[in-house]
N, C-alpha and C positions, 0 to 999 in steps of 0.2 A: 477596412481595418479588421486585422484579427478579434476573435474573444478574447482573445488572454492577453492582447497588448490594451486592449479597451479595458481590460481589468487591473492592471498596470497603470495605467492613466491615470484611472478615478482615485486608485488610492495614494497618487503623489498629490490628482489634484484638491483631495479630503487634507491631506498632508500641507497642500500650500494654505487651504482655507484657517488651518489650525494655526500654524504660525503665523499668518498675517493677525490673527484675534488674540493671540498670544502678544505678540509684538506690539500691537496697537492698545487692545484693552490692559494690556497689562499696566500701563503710567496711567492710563485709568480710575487699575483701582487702587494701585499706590496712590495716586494725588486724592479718593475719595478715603483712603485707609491714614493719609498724614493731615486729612482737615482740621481736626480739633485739636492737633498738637502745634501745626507752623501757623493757625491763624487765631491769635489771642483777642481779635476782638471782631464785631462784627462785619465790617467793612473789609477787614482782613480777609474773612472766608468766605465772601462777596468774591472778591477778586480770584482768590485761587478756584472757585466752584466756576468764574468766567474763564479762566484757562482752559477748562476741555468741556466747558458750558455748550459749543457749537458744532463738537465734533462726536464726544461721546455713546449719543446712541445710534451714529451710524457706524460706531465700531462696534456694536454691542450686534450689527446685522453679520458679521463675519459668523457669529457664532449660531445662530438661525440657518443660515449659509450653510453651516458645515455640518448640523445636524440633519436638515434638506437633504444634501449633498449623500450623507452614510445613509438614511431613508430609502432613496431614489435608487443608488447603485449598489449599497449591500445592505437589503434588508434585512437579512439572519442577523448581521453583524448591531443593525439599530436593535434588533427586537431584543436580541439577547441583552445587550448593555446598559438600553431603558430600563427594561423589565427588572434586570436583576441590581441595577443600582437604581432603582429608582426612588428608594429614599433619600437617599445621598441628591439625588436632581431636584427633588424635591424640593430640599433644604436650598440647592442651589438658587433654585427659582423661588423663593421666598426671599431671596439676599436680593437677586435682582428687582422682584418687583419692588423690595424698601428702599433700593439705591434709587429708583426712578422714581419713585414718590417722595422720596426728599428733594430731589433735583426739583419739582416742579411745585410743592408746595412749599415748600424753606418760607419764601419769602412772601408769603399768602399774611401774613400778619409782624408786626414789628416786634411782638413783645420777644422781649431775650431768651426767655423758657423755651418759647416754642421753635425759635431758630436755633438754640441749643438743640432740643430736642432732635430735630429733623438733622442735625450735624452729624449726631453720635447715629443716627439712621443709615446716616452715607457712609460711615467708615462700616459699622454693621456688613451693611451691606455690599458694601467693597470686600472685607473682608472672609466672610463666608465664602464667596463663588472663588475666590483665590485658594483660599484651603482645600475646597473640595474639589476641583480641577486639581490641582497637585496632587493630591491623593489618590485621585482618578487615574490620573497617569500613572502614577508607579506604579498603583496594580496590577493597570495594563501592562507593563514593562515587565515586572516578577510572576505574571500569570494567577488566573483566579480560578475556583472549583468550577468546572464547567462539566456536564454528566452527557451521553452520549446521544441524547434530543437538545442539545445548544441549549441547554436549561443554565442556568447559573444556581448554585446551590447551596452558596452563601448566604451572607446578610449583610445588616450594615456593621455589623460589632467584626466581620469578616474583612473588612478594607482597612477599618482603624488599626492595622498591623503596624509595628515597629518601622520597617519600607516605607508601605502609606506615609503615615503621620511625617517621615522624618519629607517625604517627596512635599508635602503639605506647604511644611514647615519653610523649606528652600523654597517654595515659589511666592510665598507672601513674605519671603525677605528678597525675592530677588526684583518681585513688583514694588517694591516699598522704595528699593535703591531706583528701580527706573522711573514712580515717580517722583522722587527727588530730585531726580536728574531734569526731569523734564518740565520741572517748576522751577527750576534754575533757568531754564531757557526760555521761561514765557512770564516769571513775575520782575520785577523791579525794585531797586530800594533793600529795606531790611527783610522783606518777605523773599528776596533774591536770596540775601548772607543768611538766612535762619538755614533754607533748599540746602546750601553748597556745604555750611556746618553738619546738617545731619545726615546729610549722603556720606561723610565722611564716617560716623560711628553705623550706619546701615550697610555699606560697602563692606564695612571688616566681618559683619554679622552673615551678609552674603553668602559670602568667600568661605566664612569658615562651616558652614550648613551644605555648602556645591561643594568642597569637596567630601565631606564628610557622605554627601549620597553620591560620588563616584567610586570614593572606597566599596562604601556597601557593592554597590551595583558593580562593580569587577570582582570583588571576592566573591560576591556570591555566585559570578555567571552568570549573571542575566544578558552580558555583550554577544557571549557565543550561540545564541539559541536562533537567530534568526541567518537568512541565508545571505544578508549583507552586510561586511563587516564594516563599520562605521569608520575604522582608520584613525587617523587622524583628525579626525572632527568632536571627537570629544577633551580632546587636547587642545586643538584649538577654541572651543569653548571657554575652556578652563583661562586660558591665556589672554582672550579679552576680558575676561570679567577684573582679570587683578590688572591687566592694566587700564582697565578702569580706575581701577586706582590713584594712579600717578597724572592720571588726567583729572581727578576730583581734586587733590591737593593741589594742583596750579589751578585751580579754575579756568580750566579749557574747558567749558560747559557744554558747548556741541560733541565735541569729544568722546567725553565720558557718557554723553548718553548714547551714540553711536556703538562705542565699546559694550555696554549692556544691552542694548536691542540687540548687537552679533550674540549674545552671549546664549540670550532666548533662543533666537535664530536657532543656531548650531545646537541647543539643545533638543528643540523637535525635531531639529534634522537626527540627529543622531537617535532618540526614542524611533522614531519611524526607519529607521535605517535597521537597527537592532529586532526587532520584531518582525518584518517585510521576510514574506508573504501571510504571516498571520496578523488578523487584526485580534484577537481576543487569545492569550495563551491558556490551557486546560493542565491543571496543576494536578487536576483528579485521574488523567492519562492525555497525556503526548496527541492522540488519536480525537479528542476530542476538541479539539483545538477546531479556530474558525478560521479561513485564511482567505484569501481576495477571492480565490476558487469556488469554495466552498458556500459563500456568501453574498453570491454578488448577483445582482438582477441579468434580465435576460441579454442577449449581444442587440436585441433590437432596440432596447432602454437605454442602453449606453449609447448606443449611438446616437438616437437622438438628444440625451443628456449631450452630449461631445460638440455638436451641432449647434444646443442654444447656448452651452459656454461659451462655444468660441465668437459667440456674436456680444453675449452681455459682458461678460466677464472684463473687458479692456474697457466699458462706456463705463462700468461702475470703477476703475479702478482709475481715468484718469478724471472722473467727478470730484471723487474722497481728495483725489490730489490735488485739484482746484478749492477743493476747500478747506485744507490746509495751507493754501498759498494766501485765501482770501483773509485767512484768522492766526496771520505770521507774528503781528506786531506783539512786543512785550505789554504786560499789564500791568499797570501801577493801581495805587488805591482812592486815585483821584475820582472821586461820585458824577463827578461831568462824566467820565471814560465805562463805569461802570452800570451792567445792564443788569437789574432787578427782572 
């Protein structure tokens, strides 16, 4: 295999690792970001915390995955975007480790304080890694000060840009709607009607946040700056997410969450299509810019990277889908059904 199709590869296959953690963690951290509003009492948010109780943190490996993954094949590209966000990851990685210490102590004691406590923990902590991923993204998209040693030369008051914040903003509503959606599909009873009630006023808040950052993102030109033009793929984005819509208000609950995972889908695809062959854009000159080329490990690293993908990659991916075959059935708030 060539270099440059090997270089090629790695950055669709950085690209698939993103949206599958996209896709997946996203009803995640919607369903950890709606705990303490759809579950009013304890046994309630028992039951929605056993909804992604059994799958969660091996969705939370996609993203290790794909930080591995930029590591191994573009290290310029890791060093630069650690380095220079790495307050921002920081804060990231403080969300996650309070998401995962609520999930595993919540229920270490009965009293109601402390499982409150540990509730407002999981959404916290849902909530952070969703803002700051959004805002990550857009920056990537609208390009960051980058000087001509791959230095980043910003800070963090540099990302919280009007861009950022609104990219922020759209991804913890559009996680919020997929996990609603997808608590529609796994609870029962009134904790089912509360899911399908608030995906209805979350859907409109969506809707109107995605397009408001595709306005931005076409006036400003952030489409034309890469050498592949996304087409029709941010149109078709657009287009399942509202008809999400019309699938929430009849309660077609498979549906509608189908229509919002294309929605993510198509929007990585389109950020990665948009910026391809740069992975980092340089706002401080054109020239400084990082691109798959420029950034990427040796052709003998790739290859062998190419080599053990292609043997793990399919064992991990039809496990994950064994084990959401195995953890299919809906939840009700029956304490027999329910696992402490």
């Amino acid at each position: 295999m060539s270099y440059q199709f090997l270089q090629i590869l790695w950055f669709i296959l950085i690209a698939v690792l993103w949206i599958g953690f996209y896709f997946l963690e996203g009803f995640d951290f919607g369903v950890g970001m709606l705990l303490p509003f759809i579950g009013k009492k304890d046994i309630e948010r028992r039951a929605i915390i056993n909804a992604i109780g059994p799958t969660w943190d091996g969705n939370e490996v996609w993203l290790l995955t794909a930080g591995g993954a930029t590591f191994a094949a573009f290290p310029n590209w890791y060093a630069t975007m650690f380095s220079g966000f790495y307050l921002a990851l920081f804060l990231l990685l403080v969300g996650l480790i309070i998401r995962g210490i609520s999930f595993e102590y919540r229920s270490k004691d009965a009293a109601p304080q402390w499982r409150n406590t540990f509730d407002w923990m999981l959404a916290i902590g849902s909530f952070l890694p969703a803002l700051l991923l959004g805002t990550a993204f857009a920056n990537l998209a609208q390009g960051v000060p980058i000087n001509g040693k791959m230095m980043f030369t910003g800070n963090l008051f540099t990302l919280l840009n009007p861009y950022g914040l609104l990219g922020g903003l759209t991804t913890v509503a559009v996680f919020l709607l997929h996990g609603a959606n997808f608590l529609s599909l796994k609870l029962d009873g009134e904790l089912r009607a509360r899911a399908n009630k608030l995906s209805k006023t979350l859907w409109i808040v969506a809707s109107v946040l995605y397009i408001a950052l595709g306005i931005y993102t076409y006036v400003a030109g952030f489409w034309a700056r890469g050498i592949v033009n996304p087409g029709f793929i941010p149109l078709a984005s657009l287009a399942v997410l509202l008809a999400a819509g019309y699938f929430i208000n009849r309660k077609m609950e498979g549906w509608a969450f189908i229509m919002v995972g294309l929605n993510i889908v198509l929007t990585q695809i389109t950020f990665f299509s948009m910026t391809f062959p740069n992975v980092m854009l340089s706002t401080t000159d054109p020239a400084n810019s990082l691109t798959i080329y420029n950034a990427s490990s040796s052709q003998y690293t790739l290859t062998v990277m190419s080599i053990i993908a292609l043997i793990f990659v399919p064992i991990i991916l039809v496990y994950q889908g064994w084990t959401y075959y195995m953890f299919r059935k809906r939840i009700t708030t029956d304490k027999k059904t329910l696992v402490y």
